[in-house]
BAFI-3210 file (N, C-alpha, C; in Angstrom, 3 decimals, decimal comma, padded with zeros to 6 digits):
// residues 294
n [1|2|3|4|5|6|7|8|9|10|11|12|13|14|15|16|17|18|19|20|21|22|23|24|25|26|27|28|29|30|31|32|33|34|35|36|37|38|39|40|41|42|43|44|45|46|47|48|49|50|51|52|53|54|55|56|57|58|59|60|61|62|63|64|65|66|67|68|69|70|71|72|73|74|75|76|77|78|79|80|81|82|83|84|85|86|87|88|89|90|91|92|93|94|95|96|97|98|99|100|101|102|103|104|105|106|107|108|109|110|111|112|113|114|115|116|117|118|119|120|121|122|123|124|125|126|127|128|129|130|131|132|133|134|135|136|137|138|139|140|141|142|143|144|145|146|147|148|149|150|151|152|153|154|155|156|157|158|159|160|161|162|163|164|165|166|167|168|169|170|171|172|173|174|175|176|177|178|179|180|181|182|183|184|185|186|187|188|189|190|191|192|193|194|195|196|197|198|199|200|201|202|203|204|205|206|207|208|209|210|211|212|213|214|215|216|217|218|219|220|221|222|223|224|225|226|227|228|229|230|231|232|233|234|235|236|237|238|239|240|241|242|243|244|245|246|247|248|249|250|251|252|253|254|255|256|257|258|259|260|261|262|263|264|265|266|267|268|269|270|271|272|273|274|275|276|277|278|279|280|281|282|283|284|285|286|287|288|289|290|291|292|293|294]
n.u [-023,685|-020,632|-018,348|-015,129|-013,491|-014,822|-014,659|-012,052|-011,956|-013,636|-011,313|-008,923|-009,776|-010,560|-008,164|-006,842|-007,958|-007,392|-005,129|-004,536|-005,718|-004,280|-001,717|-002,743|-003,374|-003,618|-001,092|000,255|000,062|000,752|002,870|003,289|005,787|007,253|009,432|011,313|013,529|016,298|017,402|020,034|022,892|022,321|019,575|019,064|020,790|019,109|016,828|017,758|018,972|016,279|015,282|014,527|015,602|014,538|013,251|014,252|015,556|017,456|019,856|021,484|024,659|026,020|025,110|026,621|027,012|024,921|027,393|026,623|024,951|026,170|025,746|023,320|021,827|023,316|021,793|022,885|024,396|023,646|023,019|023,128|021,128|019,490|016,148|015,237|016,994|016,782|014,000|013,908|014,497|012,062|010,685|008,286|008,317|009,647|012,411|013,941|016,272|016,025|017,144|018,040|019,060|019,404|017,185|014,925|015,374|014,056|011,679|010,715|010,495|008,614|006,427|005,865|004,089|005,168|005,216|007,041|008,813|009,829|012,534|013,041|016,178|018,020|020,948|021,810|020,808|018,002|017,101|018,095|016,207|013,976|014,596|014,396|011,744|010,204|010,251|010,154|007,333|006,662|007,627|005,602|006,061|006,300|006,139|008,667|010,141|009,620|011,608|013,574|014,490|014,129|016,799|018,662|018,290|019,006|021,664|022,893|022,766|024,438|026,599|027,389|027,545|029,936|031,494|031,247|032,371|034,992|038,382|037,659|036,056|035,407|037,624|038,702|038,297|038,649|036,455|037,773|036,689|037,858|040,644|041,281|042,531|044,488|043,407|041,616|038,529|035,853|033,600|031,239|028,623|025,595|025,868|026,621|028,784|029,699|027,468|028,334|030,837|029,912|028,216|030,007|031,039|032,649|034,172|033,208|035,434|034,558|032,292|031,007|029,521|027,187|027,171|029,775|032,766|034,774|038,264|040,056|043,638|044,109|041,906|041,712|044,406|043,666|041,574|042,390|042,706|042,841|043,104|042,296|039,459|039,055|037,773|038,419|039,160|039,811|043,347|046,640|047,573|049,585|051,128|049,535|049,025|051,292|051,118|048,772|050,049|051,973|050,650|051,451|049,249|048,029|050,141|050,651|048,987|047,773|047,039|048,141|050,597|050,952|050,516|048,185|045,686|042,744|040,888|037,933|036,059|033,883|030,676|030,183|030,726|029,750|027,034|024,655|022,650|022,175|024,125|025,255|026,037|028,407|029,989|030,045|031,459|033,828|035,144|035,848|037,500|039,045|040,005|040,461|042,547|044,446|044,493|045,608|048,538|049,079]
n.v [028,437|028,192|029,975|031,484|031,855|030,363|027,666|027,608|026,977|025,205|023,254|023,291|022,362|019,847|018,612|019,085|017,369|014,883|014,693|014,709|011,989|010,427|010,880|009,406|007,220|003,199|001,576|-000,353|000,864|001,655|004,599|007,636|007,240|008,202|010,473|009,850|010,508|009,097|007,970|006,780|004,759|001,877|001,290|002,861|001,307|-001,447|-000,262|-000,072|-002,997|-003,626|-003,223|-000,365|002,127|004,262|005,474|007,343|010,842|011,574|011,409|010,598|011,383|008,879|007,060|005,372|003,170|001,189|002,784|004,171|005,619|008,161|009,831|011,238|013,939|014,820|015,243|015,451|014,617|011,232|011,741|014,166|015,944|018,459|020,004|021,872|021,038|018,713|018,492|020,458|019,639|018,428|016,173|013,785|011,650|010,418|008,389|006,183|005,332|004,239|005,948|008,253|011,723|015,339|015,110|017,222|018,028|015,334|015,910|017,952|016,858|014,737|016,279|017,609|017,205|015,988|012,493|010,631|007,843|005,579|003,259|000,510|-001,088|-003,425|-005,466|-007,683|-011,028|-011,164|-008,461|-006,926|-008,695|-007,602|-004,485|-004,757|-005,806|-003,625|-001,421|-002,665|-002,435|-000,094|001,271|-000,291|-002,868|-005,793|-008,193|-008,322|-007,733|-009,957|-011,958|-010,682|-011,022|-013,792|-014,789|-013,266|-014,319|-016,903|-016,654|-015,213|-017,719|-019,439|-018,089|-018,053|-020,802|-021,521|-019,796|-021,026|-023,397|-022,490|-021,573|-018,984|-019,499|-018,448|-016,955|-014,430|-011,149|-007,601|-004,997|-001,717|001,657|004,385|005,934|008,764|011,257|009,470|007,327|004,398|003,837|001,246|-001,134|-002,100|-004,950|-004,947|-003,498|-002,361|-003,432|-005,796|-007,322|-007,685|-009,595|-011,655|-012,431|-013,843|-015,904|-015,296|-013,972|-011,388|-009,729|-007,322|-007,308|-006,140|-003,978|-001,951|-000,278|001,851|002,635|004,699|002,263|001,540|000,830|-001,552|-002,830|-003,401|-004,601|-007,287|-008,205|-009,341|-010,394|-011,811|-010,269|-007,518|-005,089|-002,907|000,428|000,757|003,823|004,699|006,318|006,590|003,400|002,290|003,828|004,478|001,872|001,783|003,459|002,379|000,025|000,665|001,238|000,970|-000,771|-002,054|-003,568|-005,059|-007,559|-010,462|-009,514|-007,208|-008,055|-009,834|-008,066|-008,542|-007,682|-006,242|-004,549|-003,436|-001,789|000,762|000,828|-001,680|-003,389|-002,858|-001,982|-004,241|-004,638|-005,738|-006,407|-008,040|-010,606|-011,245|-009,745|-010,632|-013,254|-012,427|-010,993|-013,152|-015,015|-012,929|-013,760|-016,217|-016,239|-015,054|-016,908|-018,951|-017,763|-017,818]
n.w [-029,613|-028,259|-027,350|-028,076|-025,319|-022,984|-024,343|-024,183|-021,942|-020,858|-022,383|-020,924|-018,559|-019,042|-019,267|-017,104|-015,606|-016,516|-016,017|-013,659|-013,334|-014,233|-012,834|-010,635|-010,422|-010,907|-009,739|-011,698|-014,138|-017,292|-018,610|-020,492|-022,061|-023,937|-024,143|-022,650|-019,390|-018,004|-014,597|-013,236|-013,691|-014,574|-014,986|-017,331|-018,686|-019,015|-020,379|-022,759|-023,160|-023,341|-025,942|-026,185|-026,822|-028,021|-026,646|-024,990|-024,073|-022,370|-020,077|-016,587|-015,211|-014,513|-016,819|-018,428|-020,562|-022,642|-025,328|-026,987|-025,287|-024,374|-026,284|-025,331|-023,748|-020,579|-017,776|-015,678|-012,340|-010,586|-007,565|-007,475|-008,281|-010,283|-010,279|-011,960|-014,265|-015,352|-016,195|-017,968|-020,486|-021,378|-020,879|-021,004|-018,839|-015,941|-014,826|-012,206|-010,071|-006,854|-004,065|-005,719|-005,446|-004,765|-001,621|-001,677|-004,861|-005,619|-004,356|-005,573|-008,407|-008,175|-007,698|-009,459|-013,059|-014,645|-014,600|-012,108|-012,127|-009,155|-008,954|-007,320|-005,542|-004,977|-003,945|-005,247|-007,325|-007,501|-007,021|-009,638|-011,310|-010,480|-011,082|-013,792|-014,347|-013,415|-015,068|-017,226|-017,063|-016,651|-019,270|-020,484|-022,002|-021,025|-022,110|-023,176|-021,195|-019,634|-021,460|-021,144|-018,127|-018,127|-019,830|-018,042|-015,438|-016,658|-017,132|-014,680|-012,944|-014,083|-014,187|-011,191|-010,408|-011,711|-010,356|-007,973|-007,993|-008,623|-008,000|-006,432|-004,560|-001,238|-001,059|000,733|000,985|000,862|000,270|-001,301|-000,943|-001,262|-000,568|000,829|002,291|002,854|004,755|005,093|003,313|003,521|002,158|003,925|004,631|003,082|000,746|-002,765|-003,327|-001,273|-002,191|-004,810|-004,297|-002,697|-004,699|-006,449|-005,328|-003,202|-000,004|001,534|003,819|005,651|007,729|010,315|010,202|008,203|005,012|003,902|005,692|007,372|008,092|011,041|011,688|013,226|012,639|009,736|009,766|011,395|009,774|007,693|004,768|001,685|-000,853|-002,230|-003,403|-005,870|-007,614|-011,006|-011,667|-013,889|-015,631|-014,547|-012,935|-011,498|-009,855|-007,683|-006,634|-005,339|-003,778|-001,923|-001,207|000,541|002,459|006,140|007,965|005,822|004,422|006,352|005,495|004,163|001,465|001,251|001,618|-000,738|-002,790|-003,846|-005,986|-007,057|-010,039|-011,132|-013,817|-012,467|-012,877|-014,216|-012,394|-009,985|-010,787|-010,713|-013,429|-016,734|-017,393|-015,235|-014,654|-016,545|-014,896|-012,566|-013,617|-014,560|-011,753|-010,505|-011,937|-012,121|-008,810|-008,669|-009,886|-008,293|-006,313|-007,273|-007,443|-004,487]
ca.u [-022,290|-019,373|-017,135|-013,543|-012,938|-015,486|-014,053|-010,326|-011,987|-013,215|-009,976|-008,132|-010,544|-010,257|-006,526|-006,552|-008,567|-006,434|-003,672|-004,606|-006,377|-002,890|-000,587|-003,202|-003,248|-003,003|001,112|000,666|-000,715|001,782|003,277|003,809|007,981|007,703|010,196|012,189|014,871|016,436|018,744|020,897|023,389|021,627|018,116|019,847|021,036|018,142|015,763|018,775|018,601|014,874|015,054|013,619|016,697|014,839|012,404|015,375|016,122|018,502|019,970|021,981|026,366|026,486|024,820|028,109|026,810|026,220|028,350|025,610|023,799|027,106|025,270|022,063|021,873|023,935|021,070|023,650|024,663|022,199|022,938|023,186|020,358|018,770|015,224|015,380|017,848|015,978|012,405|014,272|014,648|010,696|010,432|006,973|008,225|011,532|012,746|014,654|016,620|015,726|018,726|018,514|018,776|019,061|015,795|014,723|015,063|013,499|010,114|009,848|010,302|007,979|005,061|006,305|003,000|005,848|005,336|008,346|008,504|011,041|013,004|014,058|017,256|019,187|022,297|021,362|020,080|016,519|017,178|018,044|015,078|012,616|014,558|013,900|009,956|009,760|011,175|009,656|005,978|006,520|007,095|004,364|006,409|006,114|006,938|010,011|010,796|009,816|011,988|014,989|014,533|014,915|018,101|019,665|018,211|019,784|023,120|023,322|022,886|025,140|027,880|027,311|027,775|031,219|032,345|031,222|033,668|036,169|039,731|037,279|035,264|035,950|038,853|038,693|038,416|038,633|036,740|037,947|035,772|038,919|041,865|041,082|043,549|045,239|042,202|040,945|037,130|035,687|032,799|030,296|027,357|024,243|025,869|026,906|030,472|029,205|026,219|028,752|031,562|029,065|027,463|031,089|031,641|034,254|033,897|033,612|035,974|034,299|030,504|030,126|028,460|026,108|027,526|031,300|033,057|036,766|038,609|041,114|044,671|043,976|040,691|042,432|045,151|042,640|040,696|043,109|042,686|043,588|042,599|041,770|039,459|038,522|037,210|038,780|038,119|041,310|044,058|047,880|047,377|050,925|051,457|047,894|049,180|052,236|050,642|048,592|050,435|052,361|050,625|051,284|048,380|047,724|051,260|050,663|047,978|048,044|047,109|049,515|052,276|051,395|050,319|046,914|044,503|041,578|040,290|037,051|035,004|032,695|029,534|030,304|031,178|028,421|025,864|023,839|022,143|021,744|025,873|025,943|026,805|029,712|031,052|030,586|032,711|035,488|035,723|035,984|038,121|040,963|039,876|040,824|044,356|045,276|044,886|046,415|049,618|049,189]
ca.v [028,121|028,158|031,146|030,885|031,620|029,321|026,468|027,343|026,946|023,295|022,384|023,157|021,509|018,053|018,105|019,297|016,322|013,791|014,842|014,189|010,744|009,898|010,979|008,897|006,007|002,034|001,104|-001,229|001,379|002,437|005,757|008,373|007,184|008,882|011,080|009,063|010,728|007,735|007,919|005,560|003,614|000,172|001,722|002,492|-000,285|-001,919|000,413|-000,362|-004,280|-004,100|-002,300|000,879|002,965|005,383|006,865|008,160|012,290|012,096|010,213|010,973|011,076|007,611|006,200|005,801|001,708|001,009|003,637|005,013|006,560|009,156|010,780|012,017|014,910|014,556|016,111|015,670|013,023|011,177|011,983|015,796|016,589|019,864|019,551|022,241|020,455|017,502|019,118|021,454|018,888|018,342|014,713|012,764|010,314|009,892|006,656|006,705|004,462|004,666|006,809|009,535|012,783|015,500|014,763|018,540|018,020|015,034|016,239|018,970|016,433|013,605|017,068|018,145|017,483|014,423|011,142|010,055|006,010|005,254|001,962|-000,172|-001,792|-004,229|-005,891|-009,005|-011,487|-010,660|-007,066|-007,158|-008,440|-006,669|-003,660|-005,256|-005,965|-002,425|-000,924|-002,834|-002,890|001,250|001,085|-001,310|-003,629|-006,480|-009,253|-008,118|-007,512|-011,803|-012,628|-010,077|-011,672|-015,388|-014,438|-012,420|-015,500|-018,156|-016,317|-015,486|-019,133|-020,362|-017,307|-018,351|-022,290|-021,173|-019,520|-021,841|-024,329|-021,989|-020,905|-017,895|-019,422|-018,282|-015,991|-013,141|-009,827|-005,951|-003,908|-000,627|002,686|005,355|006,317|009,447|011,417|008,153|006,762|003,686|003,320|000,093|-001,114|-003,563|-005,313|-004,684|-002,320|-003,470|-004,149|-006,707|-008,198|-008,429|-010,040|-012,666|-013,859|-014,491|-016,819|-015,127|-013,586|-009,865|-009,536|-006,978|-007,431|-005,453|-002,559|-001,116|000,668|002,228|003,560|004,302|001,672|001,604|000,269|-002,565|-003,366|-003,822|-005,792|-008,212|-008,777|-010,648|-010,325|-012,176|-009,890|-006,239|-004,960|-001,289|-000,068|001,301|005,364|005,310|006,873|005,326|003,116|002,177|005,347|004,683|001,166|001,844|004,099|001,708|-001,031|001,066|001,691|-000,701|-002,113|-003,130|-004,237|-006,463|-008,437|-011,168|-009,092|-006,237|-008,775|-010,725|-006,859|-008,473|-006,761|-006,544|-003,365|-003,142|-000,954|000,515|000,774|-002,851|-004,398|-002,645|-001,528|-004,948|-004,438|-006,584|-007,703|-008,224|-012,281|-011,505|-009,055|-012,061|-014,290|-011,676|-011,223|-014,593|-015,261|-012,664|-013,397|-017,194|-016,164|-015,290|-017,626|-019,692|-017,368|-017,824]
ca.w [-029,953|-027,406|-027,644|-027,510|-023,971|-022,997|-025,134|-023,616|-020,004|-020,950|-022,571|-020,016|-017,171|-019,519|-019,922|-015,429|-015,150|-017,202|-014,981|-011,989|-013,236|-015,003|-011,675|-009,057|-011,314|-010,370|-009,707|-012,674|-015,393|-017,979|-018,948|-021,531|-022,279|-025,371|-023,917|-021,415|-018,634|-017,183|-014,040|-012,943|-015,009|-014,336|-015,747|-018,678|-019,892|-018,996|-021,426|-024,007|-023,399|-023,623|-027,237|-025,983|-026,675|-028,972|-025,857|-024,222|-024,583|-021,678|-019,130|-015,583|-015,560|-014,438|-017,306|-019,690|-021,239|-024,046|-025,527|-027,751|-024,177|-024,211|-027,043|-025,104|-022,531|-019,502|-016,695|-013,890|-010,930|-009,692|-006,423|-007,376|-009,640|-010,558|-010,878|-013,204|-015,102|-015,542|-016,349|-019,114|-021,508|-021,379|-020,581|-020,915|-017,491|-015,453|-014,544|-011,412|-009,024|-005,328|-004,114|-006,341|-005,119|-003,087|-001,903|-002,233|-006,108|-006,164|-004,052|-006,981|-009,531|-007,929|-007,562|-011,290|-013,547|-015,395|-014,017|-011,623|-011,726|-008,219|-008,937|-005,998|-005,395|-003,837|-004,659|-005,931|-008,207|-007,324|-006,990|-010,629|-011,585|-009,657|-012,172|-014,982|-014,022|-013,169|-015,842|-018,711|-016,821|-017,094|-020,676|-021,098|-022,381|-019,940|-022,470|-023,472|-019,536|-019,071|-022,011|-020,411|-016,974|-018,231|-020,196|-017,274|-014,405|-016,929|-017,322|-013,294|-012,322|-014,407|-013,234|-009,597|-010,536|-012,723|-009,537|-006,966|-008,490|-009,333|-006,602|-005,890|-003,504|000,288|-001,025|001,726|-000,133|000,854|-001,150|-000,600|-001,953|-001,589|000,431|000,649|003,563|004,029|005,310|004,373|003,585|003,300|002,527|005,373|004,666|002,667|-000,124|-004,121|-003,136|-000,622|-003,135|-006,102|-003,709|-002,345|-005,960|-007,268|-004,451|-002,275|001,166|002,524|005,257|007,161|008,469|011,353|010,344|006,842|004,357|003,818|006,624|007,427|009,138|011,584|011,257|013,537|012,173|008,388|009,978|011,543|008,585|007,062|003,811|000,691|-001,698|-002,397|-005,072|-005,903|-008,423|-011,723|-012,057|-014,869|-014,927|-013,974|-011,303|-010,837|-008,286|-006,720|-006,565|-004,864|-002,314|-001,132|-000,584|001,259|004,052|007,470|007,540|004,431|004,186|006,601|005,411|002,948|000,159|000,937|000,972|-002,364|-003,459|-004,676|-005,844|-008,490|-010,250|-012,423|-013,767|-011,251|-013,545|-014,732|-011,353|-008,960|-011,439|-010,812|-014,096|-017,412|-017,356|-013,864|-014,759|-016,790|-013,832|-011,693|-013,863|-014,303|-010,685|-010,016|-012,838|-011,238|-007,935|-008,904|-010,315|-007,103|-005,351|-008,160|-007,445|-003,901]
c.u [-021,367|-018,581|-016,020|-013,488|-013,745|-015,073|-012,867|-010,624|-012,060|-012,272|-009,292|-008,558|-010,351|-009,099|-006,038|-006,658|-008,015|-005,433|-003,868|-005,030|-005,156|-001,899|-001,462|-003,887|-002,693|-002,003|001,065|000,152|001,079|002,182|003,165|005,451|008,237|009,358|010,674|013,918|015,120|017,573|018,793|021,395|022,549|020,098|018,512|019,914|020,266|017,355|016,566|018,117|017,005|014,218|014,434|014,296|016,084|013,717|012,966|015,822|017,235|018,430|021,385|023,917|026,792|026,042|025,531|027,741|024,982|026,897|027,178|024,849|024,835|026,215|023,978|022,509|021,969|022,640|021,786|024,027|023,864|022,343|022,734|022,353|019,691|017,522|014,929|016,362|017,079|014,592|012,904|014,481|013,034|010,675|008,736|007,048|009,779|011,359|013,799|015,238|016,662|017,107|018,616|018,464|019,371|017,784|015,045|014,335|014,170|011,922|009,897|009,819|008,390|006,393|004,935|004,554|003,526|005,656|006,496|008,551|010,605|011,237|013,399|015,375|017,937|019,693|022,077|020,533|018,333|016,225|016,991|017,126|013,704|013,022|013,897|012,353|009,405|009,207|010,276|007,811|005,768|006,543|006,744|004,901|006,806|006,550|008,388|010,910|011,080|010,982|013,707|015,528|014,867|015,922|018,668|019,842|019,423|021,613|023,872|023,440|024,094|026,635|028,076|027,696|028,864|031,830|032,170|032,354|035,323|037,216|038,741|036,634|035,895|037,085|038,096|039,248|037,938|038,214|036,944|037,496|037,215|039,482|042,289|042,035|044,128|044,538|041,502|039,684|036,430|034,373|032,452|029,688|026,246|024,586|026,406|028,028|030,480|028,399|027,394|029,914|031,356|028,399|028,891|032,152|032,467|033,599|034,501|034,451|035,414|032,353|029,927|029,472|028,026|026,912|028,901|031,397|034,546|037,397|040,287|042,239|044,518|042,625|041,006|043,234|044,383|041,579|041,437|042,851|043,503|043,505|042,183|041,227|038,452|037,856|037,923|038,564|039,428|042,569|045,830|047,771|048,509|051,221|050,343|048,297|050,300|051,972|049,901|049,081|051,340|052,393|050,810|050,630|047,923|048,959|051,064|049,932|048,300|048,066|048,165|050,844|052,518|050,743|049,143|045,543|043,905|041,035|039,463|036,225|033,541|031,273|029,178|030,060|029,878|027,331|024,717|022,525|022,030|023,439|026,679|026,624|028,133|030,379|031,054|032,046|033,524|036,061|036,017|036,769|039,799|041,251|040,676|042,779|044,798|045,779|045,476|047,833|049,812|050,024]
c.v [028,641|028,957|030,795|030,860|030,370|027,593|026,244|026,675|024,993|022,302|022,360|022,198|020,240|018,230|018,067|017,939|014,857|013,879|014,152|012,592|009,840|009,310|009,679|007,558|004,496|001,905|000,072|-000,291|001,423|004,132|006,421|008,056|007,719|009,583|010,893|009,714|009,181|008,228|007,104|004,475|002,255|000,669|001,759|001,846|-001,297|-001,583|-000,183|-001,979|-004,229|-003,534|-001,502|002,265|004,392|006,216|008,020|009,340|012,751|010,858|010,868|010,816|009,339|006,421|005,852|004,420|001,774|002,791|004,861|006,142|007,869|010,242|011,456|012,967|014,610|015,347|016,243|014,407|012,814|010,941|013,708|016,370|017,388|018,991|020,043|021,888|019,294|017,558|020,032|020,909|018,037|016,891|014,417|012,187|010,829|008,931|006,790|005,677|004,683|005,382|007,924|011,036|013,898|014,834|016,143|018,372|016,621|014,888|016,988|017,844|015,331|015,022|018,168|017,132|016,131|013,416|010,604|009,067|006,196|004,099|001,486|-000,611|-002,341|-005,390|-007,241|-009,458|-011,012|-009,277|-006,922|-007,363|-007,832|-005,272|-003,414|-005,045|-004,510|-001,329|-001,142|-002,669|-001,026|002,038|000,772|-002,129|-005,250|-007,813|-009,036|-008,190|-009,250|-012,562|-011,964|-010,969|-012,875|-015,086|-014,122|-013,489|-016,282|-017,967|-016,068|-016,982|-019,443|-019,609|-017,873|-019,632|-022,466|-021,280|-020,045|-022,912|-023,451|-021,116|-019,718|-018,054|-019,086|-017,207|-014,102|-011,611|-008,756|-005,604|-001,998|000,679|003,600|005,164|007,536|010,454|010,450|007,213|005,815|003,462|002,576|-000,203|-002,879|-004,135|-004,111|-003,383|-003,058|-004,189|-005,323|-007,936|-009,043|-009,714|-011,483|-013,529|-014,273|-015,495|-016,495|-014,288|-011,885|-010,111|-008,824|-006,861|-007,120|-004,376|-002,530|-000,433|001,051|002,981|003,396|003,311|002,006|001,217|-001,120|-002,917|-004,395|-004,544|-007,483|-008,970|-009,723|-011,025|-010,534|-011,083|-008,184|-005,293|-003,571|-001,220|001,724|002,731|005,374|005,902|005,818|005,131|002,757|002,673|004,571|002,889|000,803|002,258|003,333|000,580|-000,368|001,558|000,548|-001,464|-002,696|-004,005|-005,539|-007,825|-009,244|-010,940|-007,723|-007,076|-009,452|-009,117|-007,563|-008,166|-006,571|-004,863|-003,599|-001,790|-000,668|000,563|-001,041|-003,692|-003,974|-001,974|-002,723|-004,614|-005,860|-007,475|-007,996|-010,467|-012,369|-010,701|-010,048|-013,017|-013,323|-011,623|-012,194|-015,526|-014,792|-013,362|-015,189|-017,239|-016,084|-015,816|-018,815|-019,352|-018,027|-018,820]
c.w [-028,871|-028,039|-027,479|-026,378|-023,445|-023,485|-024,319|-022,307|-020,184|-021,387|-021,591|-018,946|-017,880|-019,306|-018,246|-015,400|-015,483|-016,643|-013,971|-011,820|-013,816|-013,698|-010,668|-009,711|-010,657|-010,234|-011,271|-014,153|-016,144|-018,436|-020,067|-021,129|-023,032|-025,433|-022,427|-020,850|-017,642|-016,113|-013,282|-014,084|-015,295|-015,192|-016,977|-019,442|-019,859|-020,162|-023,026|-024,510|-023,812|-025,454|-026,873|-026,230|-027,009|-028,174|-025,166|-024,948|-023,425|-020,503|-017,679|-015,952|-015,376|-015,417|-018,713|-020,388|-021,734|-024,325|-026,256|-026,511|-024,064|-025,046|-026,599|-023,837|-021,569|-018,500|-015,184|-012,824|-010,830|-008,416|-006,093|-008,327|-008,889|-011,104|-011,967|-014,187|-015,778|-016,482|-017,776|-020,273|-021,905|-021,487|-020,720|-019,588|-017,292|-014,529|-013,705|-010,126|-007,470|-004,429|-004,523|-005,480|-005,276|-003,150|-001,864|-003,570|-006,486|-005,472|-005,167|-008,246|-009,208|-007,786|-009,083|-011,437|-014,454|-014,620|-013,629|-011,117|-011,317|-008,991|-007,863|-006,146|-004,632|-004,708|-004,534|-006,939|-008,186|-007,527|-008,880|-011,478|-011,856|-010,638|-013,177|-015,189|-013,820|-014,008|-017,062|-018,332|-017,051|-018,090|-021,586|-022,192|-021,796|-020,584|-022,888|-022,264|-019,339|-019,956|-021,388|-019,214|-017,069|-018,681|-018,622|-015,998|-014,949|-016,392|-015,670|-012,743|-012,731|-013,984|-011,913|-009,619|-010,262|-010,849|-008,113|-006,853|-009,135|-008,154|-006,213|-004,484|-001,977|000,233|-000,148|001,455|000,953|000,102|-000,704|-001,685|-001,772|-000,308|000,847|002,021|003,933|004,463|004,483|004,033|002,702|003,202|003,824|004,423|004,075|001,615|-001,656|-003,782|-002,506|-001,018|-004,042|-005,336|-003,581|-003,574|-006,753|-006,242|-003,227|-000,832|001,371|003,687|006,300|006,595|009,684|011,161|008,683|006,199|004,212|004,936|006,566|008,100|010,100|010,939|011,958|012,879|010,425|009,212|010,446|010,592|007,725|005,752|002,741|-000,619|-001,513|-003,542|-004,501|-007,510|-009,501|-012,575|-013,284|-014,489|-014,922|-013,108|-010,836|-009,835|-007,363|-005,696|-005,180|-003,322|-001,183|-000,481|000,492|002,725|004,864|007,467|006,890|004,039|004,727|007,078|004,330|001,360|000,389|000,884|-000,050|-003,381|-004,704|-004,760|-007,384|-008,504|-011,320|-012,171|-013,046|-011,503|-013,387|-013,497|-010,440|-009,658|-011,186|-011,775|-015,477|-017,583|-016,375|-014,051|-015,268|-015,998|-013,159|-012,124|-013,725|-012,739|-009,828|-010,557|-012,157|-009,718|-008,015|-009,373|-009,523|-006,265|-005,889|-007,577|-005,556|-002,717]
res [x|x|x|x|x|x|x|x|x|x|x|x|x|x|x|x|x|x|x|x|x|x|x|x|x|x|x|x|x|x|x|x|x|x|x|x|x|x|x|x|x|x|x|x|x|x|x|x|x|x|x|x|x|x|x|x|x|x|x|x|x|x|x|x|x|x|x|x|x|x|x|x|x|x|x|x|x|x|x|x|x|x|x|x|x|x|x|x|x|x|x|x|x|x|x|x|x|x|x|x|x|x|x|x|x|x|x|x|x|x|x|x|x|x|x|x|x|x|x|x|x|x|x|x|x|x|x|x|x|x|x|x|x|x|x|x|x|x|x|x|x|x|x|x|x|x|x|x|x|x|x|x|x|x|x|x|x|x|x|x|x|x|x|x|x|x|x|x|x|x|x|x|x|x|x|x|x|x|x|x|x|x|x|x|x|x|x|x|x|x|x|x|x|x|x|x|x|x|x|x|x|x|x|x|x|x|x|x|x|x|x|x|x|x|x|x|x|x|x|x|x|x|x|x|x|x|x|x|x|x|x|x|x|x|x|x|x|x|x|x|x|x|x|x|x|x|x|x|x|x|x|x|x|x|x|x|x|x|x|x|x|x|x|x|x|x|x|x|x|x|x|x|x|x|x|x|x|x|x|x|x|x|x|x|x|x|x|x|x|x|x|x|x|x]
***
């Protein structure tokens, strides 16, 4: 008969061994979600749409939709997470959008003993998808993911149609991330502001460079811009409103002189997640008034 210690040694060596055969596992296996940290808003509301709401014991600051996700444990930015923050709420898996970081916290999470399923992303219809597929194939729910994906395809096509035919198309938009010292910074090419811009028909103004950067004063004057859309942190924007039009060079562009300009919610508008079609129409909807007024 096997003594206790003896016994403890082989429990433990099975349960080592199930680890390591768990962590170094095919890309298509499924998870323990039991106890699901999700970060990134867009994951979120993904697990939501897919009825999975009730694996979730916490979720990152940016994941405020549906309203019900307010009620689980905030673990932090997901650009600023604690790994011990994360890990303290004893998760089963974390679900995680490519981005997250530092990357410090997330080498300890990704050599943590929890299973840390990356998500990709890119700002588009496909991108979107490829979430979705990710997402539901990690909590082995894979039909629910095909029946998400046709919904979310149908409803993008037919957004992109809407606003192909609708005053949005070609309208020459600014989107501007803050103003931060005065300083305008804008985004380029290849970031959401750019993705969502492009599926609601209308045109980025600037495309020389990746990512947000500040621009000049001649650079904004040159762009020529009908349009300027930010994105709604709350608040009275009247003042915020004022300030910017105020500066030169925005003054004297087409949208600082008809002072137009679009604000949504920045979850809603660059989350490219399950209601990225009706952010399309809306911004294509105001983006259309304008040039109604125009």
């Amino acid at each position: 008969m096997l003594n206790k210690k003896t016994l403890s040694f082989i429990v433990a060596a099975t349960l080592s061994s199930f680890a390591f055969t768990f962590s170094s596992s095919a890309e298509n296996q499924t998870y323990d979600t039991s106890r699901l940290v999700s970060i990134g808003g867009s994951l979120t509301e993904i697990v939501y749409a897919l009825g999975e709401e009730d694996r979730l014991i916490a979720r990152d600051s940016t994941s405020i939709e549906p309203e019900a996700a307010l009620n689980l444990p905030d673990v932090g930015y997901i650009r600023r997470l604690s790994a011990e923050g994360v890990l303290s709420v004893n998760p089963t898996a974390i679900i995680a959008l490519e981005g997250s970081g530092p990357k410090e916290a997330v080498d300890v999470l990704e050599d943590a003993s929890v299973p840390f399923i990356t998500v990709p992303e890119t700002y588009d219809a496909e991108g979107i998808v490829m979430k979705i597929r990710k997402t539901g194939d990690a909590l082995g729910v894979p039909e629910k993911a095909d029946a998400l994906i046709a919904q979310v395809k149908a409803d993008i096509s037919a957004a992109r149609f809407e606003s192909e035919k609708s005053g949005a198309k070609d309208m020459r938009v600014l989107f501007v991330l803050s103003t931060k010292g005065g300083r305008i910074m804008a985004s380029g090419s290849g970031t959401a502001a750019d993705g969502i811009i492009k599926l609601a028909g209308a045109l980025n103004v600037i495309n020389e460079f990746q990512g947000y950067k500040q621009l000049s004063d001649e650079a904004i004057i040159k762009a020529a811009h009908d349009a300027i859309l930010m994105i709604d942190r709350g608040g009275d924007h009247s003042a915020v409103n004022e300030e910017l039009f105020g500066y030169p060079s925005i003054a004297a562009t087409p949208a600082g002189a008809q002072k137009n300009i679009v604000r949504m919610n920045g979850l809603y508008l660059l989350g490219f997640g399950p209601r990225t079609a009706n952010a399309i129409r809306d911004l294509s909807k105001s983006l259309s008034g304008i040039k109604a007024r125009m």
